[in-house]
C-alpha positions as CSV (number, residue, x, y, z in Angstrom):
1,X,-64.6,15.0,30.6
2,X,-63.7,12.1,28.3
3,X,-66.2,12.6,26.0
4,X,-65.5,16.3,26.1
5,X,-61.9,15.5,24.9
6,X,-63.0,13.1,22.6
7,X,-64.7,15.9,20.9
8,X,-61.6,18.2,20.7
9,X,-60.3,18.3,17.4
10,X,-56.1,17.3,16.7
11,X,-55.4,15.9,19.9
12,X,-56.1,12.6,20.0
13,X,-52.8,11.3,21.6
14,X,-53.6,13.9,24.4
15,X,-57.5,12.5,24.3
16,X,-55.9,8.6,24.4
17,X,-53.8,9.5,27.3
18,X,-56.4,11.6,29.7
19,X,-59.0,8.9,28.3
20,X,-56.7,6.1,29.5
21,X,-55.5,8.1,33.5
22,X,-59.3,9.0,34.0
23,X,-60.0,5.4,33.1
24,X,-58.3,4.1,35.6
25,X,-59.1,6.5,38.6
26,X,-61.3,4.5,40.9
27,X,-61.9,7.1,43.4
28,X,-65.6,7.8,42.9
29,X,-65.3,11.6,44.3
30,X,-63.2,12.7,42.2
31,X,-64.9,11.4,38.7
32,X,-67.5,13.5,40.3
33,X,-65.6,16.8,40.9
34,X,-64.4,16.0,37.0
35,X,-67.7,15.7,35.7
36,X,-68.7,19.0,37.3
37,X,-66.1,20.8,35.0
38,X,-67.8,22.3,32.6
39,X,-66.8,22.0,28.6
40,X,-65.4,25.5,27.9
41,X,-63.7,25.5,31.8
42,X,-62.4,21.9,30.2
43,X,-61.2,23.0,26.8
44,X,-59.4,26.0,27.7
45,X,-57.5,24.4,30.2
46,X,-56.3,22.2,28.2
47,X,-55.7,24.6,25.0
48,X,-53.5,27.3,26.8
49,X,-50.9,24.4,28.6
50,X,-48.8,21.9,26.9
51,X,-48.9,17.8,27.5
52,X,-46.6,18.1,30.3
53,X,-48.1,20.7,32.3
54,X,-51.6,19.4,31.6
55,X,-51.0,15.9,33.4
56,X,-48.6,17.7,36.1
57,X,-51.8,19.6,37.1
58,X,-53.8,16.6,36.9
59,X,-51.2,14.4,39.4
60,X,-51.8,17.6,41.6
61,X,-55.5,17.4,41.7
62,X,-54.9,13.4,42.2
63,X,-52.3,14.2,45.5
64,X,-55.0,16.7,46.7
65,X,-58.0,13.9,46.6
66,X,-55.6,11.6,47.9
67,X,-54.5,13.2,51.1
68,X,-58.4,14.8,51.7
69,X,-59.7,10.9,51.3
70,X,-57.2,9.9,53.7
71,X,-58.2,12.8,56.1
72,X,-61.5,12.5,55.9
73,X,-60.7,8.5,56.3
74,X,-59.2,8.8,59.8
């Protein structure tokens, strides 16, 4: 996925910020789940949403992991 956004041309302050939150996400599941996401799925995502919603959908999908590792946990 990071390499993917790398790729995307006239983003790169979008590409530094995703680059830096994916960086950081130790949670080895979901890098999975993110890797499964295929380039197109990936770049229209990202092309039809602005900053905002893009990193509002992605602190969704990080609640969501959250709560199913803590289920799965107990």
């Amino acid at each position: 996925l990071v390499h993917v956004m790398k790729e995307e041309k006239g983003n790169e302050h979008l590409n530094g910020i995703l680059c830096l939150i994916i960086g950081s996400i130790k949670n080895h599941n979901l890098m999975v789940i993110l890797d499964e996401y295929e380039a197109k799925v990936v770049k229209q995502t990202f092309n039809n949403s602005t900053i905002h919603d893009q990193l509002a959908d992605l602190g969704e999908v990080l609640e969501e992991n959250s709560s199913v590792q803590k289920t799965e946990k107990v």
